[in-house]
PASEBA-1860 file (N, C-alpha, C; in nm, 3 decimals):
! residues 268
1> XXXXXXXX> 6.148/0.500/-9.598/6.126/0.543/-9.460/6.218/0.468/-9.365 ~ 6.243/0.354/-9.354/6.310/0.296/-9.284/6.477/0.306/-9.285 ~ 6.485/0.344/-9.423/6.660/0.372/-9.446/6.702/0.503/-9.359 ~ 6.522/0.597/-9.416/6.595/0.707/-9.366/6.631/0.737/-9.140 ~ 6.500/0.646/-9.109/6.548/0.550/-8.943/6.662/0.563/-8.919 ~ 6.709/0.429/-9.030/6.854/0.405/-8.992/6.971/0.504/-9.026 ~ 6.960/0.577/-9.085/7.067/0.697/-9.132/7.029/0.751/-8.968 ~ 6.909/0.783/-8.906/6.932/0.912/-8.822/6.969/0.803/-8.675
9> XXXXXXXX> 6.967/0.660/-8.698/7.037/0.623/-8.529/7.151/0.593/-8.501 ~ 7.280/0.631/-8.633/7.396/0.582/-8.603/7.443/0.725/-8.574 ~ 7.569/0.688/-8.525/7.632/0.795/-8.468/7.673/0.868/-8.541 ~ 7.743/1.007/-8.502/7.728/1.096/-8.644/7.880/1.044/-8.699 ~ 7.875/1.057/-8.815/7.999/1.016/-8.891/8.028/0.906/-8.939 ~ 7.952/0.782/-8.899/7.934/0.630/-8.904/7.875/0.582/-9.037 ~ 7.959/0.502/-9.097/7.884/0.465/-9.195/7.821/0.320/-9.185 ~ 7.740/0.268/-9.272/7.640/0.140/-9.240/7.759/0.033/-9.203
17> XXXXXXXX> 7.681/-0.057/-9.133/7.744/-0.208/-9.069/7.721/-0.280/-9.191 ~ 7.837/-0.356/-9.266/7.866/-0.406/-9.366/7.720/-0.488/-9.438 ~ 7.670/-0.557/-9.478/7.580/-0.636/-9.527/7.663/-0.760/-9.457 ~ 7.765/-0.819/-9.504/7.815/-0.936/-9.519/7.849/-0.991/-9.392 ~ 7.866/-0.882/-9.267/7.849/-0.934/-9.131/7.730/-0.921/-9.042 ~ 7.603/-0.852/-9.109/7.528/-0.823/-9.051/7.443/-0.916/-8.979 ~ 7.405/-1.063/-9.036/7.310/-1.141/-8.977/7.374/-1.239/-8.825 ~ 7.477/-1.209/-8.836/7.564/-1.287/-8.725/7.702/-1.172/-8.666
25> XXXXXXXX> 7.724/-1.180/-8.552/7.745/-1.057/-8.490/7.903/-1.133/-8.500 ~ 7.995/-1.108/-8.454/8.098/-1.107/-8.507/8.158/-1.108/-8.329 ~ 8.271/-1.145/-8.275/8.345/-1.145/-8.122/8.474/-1.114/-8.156 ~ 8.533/-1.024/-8.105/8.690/-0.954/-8.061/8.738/-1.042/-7.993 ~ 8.861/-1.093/-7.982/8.908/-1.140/-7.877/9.040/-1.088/-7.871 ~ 9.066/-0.989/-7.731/9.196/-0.923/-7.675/9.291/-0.993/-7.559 ~ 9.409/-0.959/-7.490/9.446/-0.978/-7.425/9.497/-0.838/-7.348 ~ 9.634/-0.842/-7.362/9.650/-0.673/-7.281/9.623/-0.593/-7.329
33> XXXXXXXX> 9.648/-0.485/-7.254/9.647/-0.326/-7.342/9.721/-0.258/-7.281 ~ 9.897/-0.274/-7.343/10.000/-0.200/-7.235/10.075/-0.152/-7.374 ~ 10.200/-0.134/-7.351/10.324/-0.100/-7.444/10.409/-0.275/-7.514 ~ 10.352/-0.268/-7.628/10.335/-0.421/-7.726/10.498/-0.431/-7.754 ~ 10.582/-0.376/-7.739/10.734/-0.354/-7.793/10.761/-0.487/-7.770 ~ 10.769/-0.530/-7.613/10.823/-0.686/-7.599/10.689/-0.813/-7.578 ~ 10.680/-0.845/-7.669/10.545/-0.921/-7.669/10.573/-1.050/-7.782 ~ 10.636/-1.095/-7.787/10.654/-1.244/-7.838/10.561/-1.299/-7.944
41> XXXXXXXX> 10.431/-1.289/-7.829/10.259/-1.307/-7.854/10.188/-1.286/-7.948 ~ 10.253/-1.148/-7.982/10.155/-1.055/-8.014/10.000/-1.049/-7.985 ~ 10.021/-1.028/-7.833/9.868/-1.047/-7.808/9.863/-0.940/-7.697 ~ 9.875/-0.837/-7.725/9.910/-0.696/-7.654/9.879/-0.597/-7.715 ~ 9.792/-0.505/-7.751/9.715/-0.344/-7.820/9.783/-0.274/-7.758 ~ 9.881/-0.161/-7.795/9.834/-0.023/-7.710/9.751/0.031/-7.658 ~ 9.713/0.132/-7.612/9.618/0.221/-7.542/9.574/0.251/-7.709 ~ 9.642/0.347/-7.750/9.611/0.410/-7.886/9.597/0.331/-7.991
49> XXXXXXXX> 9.646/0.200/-8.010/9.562/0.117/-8.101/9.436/0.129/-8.101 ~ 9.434/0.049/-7.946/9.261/0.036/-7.902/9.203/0.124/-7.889 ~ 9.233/0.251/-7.888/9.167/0.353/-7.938/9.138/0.419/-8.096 ~ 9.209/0.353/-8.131/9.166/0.372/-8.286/9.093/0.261/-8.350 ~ 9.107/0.114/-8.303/9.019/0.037/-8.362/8.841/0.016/-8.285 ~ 8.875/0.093/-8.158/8.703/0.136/-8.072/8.649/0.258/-8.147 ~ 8.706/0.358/-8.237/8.687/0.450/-8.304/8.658/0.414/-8.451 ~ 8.729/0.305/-8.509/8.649/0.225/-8.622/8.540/0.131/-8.619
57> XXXXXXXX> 8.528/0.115/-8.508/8.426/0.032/-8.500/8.279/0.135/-8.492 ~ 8.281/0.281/-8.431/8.180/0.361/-8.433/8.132/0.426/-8.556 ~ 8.259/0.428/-8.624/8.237/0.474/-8.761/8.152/0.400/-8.814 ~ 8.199/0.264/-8.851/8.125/0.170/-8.911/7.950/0.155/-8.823 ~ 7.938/0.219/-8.755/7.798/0.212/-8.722/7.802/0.070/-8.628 ~ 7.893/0.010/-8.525/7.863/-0.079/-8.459/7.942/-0.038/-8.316 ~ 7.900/-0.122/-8.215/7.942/-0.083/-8.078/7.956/-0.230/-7.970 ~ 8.050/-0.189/-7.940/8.127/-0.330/-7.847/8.019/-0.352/-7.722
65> XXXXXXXX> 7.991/-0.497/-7.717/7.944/-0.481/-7.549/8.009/-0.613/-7.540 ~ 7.962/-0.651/-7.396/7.999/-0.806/-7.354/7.896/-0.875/-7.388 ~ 7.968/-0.991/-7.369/7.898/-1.134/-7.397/7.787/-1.173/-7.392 ~ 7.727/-1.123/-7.244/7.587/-1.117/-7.189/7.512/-1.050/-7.282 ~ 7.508/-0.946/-7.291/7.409/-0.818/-7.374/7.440/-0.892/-7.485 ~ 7.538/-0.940/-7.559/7.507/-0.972/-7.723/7.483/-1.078/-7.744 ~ 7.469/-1.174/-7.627/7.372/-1.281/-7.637/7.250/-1.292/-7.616 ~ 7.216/-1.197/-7.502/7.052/-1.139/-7.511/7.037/-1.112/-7.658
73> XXXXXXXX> 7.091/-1.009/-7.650/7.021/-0.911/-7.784/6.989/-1.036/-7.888 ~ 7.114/-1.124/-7.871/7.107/-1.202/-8.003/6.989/-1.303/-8.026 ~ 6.932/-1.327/-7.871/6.792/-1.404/-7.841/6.702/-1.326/-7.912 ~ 6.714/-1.170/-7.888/6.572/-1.097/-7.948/6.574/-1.046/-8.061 ~ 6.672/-1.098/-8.148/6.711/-1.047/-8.277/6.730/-0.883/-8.304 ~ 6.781/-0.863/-8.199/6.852/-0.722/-8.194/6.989/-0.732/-8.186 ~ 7.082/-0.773/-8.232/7.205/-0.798/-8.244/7.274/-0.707/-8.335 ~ 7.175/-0.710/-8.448/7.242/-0.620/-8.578/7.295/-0.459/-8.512
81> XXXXXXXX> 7.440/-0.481/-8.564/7.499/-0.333/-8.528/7.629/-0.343/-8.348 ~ 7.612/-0.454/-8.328/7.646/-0.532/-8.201/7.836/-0.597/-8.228 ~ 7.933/-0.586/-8.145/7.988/-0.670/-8.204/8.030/-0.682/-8.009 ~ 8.094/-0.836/-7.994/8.145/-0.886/-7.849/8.271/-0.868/-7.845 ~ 8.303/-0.819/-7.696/8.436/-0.763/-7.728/8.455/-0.865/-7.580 ~ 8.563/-0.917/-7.608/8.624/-0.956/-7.489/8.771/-1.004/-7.432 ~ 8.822/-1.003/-7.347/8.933/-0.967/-7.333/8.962/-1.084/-7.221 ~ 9.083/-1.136/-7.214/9.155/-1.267/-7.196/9.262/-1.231/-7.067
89> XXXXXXXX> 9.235/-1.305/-6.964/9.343/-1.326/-6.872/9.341/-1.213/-6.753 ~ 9.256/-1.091/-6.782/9.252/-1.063/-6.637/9.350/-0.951/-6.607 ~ 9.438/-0.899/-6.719/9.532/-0.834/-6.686/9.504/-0.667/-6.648 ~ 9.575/-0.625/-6.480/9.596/-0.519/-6.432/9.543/-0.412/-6.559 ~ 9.620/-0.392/-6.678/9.605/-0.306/-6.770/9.488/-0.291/-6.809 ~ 9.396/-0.395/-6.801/9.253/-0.334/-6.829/9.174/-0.265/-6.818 ~ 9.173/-0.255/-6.625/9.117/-0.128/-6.552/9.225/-0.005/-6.606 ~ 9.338/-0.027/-6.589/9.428/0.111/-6.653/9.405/0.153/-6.777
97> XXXXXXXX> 9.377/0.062/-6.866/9.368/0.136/-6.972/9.260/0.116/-7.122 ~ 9.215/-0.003/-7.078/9.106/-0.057/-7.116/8.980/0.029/-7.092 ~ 8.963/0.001/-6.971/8.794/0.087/-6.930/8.828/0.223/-6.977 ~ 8.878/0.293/-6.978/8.834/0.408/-6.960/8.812/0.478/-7.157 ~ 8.864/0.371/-7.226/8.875/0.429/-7.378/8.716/0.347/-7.383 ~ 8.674/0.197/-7.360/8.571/0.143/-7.344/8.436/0.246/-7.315 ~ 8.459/0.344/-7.205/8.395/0.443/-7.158/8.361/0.536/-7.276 ~ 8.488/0.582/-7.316/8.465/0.669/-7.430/8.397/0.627/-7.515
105> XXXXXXXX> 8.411/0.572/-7.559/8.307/0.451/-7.704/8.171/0.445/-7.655 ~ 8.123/0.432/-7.526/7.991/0.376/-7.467/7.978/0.240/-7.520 ~ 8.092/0.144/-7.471/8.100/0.010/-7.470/8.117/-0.017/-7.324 ~ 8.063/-0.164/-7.316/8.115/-0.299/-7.242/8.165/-0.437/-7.328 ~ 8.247/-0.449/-7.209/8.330/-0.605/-7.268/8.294/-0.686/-7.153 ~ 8.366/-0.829/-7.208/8.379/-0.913/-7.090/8.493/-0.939/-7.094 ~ 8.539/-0.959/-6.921/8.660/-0.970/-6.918/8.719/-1.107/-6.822 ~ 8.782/-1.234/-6.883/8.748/-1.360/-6.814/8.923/-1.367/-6.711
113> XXXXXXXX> 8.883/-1.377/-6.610/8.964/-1.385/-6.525/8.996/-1.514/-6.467 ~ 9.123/-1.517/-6.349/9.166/-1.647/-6.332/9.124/-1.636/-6.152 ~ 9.067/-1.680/-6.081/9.051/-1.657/-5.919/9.204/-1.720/-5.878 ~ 9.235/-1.798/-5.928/9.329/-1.858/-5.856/9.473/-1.813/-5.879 ~ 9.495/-1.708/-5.951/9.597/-1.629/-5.987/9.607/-1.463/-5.941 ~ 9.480/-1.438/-5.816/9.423/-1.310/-5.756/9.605/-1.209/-5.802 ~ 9.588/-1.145/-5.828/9.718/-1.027/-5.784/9.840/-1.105/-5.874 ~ 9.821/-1.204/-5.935/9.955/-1.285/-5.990/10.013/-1.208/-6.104
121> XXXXXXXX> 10.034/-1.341/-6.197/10.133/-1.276/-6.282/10.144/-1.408/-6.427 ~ 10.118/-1.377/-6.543/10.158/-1.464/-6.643/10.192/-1.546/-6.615 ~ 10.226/-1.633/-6.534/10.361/-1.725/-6.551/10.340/-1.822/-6.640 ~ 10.240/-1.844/-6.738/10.228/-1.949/-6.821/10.254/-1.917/-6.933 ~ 10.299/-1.804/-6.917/10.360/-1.757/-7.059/10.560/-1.717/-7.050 ~ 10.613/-1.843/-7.115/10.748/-1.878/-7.080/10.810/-1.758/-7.153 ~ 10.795/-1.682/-7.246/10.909/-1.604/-7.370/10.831/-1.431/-7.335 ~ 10.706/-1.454/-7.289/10.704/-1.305/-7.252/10.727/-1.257/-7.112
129> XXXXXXXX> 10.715/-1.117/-7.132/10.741/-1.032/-6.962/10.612/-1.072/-6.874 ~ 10.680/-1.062/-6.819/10.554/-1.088/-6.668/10.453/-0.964/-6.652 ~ 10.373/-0.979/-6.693/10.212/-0.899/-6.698/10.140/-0.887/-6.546 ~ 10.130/-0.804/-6.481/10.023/-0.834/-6.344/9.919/-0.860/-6.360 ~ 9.823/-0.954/-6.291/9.689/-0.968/-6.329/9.607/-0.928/-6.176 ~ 9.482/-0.896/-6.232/9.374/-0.823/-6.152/9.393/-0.909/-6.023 ~ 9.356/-0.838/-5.940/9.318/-0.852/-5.806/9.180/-0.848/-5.755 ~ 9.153/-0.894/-5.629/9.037/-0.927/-5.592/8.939/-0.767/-5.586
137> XXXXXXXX> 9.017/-0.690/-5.565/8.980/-0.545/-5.535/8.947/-0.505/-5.697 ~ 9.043/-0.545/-5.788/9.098/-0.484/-5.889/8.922/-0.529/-6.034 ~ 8.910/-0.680/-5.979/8.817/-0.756/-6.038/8.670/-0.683/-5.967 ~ 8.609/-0.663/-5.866/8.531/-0.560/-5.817/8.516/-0.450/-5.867 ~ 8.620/-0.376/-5.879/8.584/-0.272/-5.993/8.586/-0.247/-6.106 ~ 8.609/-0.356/-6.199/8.593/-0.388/-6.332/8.402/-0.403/-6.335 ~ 8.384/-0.475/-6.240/8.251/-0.536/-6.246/8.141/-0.391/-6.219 ~ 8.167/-0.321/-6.127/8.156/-0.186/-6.085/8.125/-0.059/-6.208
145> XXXXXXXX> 8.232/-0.112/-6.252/8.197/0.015/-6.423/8.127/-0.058/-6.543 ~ 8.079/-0.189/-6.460/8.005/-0.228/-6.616/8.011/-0.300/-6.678 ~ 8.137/-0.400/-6.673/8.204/-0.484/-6.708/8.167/-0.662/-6.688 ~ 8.139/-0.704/-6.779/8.103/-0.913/-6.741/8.199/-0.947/-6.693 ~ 8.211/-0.981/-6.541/8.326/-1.053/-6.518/8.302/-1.249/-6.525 ~ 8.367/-1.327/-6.584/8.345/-1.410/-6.643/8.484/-1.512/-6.619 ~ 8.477/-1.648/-6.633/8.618/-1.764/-6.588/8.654/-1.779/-6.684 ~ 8.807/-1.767/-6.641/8.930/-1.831/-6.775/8.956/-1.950/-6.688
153> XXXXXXXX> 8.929/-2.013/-6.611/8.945/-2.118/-6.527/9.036/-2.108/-6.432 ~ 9.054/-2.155/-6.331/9.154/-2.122/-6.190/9.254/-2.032/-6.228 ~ 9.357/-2.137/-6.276/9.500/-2.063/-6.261/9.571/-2.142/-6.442 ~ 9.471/-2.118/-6.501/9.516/-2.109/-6.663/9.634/-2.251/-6.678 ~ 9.541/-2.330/-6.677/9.587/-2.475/-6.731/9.527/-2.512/-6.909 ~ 9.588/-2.589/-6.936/9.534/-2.702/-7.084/9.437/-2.783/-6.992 ~ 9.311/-2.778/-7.049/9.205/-2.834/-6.975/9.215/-2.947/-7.040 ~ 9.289/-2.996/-7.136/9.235/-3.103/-7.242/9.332/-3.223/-7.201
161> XXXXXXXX> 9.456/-3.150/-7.105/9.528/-3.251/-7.048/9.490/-3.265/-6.856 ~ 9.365/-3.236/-6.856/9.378/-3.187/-6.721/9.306/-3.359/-6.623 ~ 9.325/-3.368/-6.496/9.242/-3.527/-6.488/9.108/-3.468/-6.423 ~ 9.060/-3.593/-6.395/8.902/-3.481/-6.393/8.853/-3.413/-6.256 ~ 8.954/-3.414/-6.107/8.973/-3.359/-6.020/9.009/-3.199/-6.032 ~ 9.128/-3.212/-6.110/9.178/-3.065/-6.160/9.074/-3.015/-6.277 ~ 9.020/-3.061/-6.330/8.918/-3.023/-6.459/8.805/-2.936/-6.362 ~ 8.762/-3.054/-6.267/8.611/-2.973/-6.211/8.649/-2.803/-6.138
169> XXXXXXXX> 8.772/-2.842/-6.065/8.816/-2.737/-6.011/8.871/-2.617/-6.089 ~ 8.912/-2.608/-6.188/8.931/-2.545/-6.332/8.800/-2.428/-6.362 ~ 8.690/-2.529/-6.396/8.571/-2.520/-6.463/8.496/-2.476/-6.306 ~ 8.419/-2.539/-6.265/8.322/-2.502/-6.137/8.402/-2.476/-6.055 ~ 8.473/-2.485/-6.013/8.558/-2.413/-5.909/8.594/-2.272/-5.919 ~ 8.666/-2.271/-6.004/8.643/-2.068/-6.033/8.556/-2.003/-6.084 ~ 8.384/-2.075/-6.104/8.248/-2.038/-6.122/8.239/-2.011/-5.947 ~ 8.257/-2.101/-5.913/8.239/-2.049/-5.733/8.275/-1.953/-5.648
177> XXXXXXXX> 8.430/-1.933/-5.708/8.529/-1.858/-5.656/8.452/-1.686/-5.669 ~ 8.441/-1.674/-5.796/8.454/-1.551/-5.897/8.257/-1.521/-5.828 ~ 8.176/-1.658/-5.804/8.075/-1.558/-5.763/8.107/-1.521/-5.617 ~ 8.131/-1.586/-5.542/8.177/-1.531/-5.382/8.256/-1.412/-5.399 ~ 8.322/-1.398/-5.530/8.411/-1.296/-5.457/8.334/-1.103/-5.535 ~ 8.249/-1.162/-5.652/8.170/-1.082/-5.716/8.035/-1.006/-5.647 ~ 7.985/-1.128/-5.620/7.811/-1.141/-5.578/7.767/-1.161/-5.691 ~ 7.825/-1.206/-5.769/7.725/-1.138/-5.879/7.735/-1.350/-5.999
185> XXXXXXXX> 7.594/-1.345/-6.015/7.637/-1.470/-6.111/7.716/-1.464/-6.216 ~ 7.813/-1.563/-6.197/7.903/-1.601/-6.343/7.850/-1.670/-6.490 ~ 7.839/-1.644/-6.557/7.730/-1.715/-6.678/7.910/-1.704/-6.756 ~ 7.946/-1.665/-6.776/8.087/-1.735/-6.888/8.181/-1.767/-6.865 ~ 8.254/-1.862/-6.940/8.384/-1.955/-6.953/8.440/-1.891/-7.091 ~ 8.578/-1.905/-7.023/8.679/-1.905/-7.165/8.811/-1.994/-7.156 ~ 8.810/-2.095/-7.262/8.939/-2.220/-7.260/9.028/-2.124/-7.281 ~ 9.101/-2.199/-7.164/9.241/-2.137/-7.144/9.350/-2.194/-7.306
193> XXXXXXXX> 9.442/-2.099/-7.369/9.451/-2.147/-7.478/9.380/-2.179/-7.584 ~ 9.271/-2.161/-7.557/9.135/-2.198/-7.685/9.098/-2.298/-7.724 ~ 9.161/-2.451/-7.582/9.185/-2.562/-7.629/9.001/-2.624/-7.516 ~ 8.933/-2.687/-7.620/8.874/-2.748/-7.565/8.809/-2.916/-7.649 ~ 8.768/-2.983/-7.574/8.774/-3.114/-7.653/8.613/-3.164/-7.593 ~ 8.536/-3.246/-7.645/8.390/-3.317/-7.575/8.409/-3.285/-7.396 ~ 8.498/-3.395/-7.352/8.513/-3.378/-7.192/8.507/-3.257/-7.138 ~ 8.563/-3.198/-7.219/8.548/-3.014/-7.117/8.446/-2.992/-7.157
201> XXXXXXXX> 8.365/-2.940/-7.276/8.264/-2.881/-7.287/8.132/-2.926/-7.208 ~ 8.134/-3.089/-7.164/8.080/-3.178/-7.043/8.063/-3.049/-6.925 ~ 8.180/-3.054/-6.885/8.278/-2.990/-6.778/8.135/-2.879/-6.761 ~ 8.232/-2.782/-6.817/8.142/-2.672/-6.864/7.985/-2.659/-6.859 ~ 7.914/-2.737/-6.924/7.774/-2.756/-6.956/7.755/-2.795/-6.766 ~ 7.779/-2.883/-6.731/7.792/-2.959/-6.556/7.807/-2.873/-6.486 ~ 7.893/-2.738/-6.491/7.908/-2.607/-6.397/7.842/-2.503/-6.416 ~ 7.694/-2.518/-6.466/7.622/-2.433/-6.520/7.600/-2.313/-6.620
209> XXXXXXXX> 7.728/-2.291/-6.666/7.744/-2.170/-6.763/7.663/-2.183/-6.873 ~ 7.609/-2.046/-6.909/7.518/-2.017/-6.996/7.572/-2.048/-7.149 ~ 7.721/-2.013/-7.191/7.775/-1.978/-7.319/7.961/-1.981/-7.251 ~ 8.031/-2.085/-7.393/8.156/-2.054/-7.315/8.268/-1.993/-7.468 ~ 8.362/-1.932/-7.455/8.449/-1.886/-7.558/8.560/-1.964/-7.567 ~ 8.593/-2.022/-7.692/8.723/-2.046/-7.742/8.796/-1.969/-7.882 ~ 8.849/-1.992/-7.958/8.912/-1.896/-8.019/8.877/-1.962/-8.186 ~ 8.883/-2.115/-8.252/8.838/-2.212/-8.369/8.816/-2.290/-8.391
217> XXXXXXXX> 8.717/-2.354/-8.312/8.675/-2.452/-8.207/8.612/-2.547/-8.348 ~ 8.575/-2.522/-8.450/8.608/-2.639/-8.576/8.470/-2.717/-8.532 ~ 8.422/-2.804/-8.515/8.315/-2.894/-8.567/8.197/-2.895/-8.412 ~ 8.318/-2.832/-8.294/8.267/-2.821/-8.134/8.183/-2.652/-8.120 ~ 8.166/-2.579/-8.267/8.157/-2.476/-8.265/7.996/-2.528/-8.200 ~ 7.931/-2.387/-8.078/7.784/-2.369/-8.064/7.809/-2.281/-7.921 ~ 7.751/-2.287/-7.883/7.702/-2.168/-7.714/7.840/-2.198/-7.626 ~ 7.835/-2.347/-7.639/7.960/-2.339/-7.549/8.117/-2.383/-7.566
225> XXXXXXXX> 8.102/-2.315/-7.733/8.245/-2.341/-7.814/8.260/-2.247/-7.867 ~ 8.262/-2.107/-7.880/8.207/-1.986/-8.012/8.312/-1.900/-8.032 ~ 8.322/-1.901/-8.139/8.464/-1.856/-8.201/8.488/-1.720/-8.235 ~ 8.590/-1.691/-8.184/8.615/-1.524/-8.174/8.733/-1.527/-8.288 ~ 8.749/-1.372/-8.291/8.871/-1.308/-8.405/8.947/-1.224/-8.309 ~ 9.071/-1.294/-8.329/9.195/-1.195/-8.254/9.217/-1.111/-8.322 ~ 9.260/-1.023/-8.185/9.243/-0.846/-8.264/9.416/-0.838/-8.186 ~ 9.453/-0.740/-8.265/9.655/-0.748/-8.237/9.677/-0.620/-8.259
233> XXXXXXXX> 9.822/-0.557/-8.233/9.837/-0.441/-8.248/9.852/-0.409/-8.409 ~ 9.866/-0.504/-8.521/9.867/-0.469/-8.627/9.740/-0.455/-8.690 ~ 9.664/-0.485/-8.652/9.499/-0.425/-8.712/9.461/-0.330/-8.685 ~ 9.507/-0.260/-8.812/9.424/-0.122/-8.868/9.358/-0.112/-8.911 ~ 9.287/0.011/-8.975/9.153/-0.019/-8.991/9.119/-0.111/-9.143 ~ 9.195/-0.127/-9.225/9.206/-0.228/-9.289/9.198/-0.319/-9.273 ~ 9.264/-0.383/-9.201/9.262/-0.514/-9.143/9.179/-0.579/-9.125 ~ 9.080/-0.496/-9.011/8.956/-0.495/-8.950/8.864/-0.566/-9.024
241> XXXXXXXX> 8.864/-0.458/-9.147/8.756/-0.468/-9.240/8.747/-0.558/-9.290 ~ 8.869/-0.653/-9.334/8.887/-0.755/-9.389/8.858/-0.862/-9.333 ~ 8.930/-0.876/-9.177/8.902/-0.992/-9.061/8.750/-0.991/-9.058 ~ 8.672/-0.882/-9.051/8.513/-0.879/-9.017/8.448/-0.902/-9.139 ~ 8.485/-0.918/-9.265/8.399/-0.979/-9.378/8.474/-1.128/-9.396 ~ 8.584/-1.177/-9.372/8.626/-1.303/-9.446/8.621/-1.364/-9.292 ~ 8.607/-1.361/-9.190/8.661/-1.399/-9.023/8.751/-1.428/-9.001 ~ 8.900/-1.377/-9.066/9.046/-1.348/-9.014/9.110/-1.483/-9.011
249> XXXXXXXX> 9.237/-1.469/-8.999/9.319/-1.631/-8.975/9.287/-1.699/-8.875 ~ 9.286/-1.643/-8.768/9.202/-1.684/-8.611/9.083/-1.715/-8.533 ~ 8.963/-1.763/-8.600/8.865/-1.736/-8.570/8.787/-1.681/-8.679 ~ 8.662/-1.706/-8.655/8.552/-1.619/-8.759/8.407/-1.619/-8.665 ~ 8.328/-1.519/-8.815/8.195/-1.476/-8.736/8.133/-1.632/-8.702 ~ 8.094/-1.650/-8.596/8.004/-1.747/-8.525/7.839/-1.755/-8.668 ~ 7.771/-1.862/-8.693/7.665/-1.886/-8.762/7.557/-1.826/-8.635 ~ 7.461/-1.769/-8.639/7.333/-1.679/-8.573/7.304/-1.817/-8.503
257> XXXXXXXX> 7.294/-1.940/-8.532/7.196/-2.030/-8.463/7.322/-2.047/-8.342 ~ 7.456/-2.051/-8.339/7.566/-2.061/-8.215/7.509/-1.943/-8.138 ~ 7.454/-1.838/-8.150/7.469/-1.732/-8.062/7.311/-1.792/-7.988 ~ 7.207/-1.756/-8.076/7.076/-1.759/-8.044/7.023/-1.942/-7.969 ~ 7.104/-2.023/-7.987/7.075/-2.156/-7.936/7.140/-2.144/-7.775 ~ 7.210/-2.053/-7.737/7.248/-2.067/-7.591/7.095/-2.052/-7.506 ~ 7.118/-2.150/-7.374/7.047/-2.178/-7.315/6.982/-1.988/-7.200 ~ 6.898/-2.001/-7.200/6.846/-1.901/-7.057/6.895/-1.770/-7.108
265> XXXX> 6.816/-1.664/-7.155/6.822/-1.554/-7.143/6.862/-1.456/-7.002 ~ 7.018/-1.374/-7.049/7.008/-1.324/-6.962/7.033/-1.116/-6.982 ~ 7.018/-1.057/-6.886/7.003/-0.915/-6.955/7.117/-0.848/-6.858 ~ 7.195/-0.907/-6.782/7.317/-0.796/-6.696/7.406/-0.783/-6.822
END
């Protein structure tokens, strides 16, 4: 009786969510979503990538949200079938081309932005093209369709070299920024670079955030260290499959007690 449940609530065409990722939900971690040709990085999807790996992910019987919802869920042990999708730096291309495939899927992500870079531009990235990043208008309507808007810290420093003037302002300072300019409370952090060390996660924990993201955060792994899998324009659906049962070169699935040990339930 219960198999036959689950056969009739996935979507049509979807086959079961693996066994081997099922007890611990698994996090995406993206950056743009433009034309990947000049990208150094490789940290750039197409439109049509990301539309084919938001289309494997339905198959497989699972569905992207943000951070928030799959940390709830993950409080009420409704997670299974869940995976966190979230996306890095804020870039213009998101609202262009992000939301609207997101839409198609009936997903949410989170998307961690910089306040102190409003309307800017990469510049911390020396070997690639200059990327536009969201605007104050631009970040409003991300939040508008659904979207966690969430801190990559001011203006995308190494927090691990930072002194602790520039640290607070980093960390609580663009928790401040991002709610004045939202309305809306900020509950996530994401280390800029994926670099975080004891002192920041201090930082962090001190500026109230619920849960923060880094990328293989090694022995600092828990709520406010939790390790995502980069997703690139070369992951097909192979790939996928593989990164989401072994947790990829970059990151892996987070252990259930990192998700479910974050502090304060929240449901936006």
């Amino acid at each position: 009786m219960t198999d036959d449940r689950n056969r009739r609530a996935r979507p049509a065409g979807a086959t079961p969510a693996p066994r081997t990722a099922g007890t611990a939900p698994w996090i995406a971690m993206y950056h743009s979503v433009a034309d990947p040709a000049d990208d150094p990085y490789r940290i750039t999807v197409s439109p049509q990538r990301l539309d084919a790996q938001l289309a494997w992910l339905r198959r497989r019987g699972l569905r992207g949200v943000s951070m928030r919802r799959l940390l709830d869920a993950a409080r009420r042990g409704r997670a299974r079938g869940l995976v966190g999708l979230t996306f890095d730096d804020g870039y213009r291309d998101f609202l262009d081309h992000a939301v609207p495939l997101l839409h198609r899927y009936h997903c949410t992500a989170t998307v961690f932005v910089l306040p102190g870079r409003l309307g800017g531009d990469n510049a911390w990235d020396p070997l690639g093209p200059r990327k536009p990043l969201l605007d104050a208008d631009g970040i409003r309507r991300a939040a508008a369709h659904g979207m966690e808007i969430a801190s990559h810290g001011h203006t995308h420093i190494d927090l691990t070299a930072a002194d602790d003037h520039a640290l607070h302002q980093e960390v609580a300072g663009s928790r401040a920024a991002l709610t004045d300019l939202t309305g809306q409370d900020v509950h996530g952090f994401c280390y800029p670079y994926g670099k975080a060390d004891p002192r920041v996660l201090a930082a962090v924990r001190a500026a109230g955030y619920g849960y923060a993201c880094a990328i293989a955060p090694g022995e600092l792994t828990g709520p406010l260290a939790l390790p995502r899998m980069h997703i690139g324009q070369r992951d097909t659906a192979w790939r996928l499959r593989l990164k989401q049962a072994t947790g990829g070169p970059r990151g892996r699935t987070p252990r259930p007690e990192a998700l479910t040990s974050a502090p304060a339930a929240v449901t936006a």
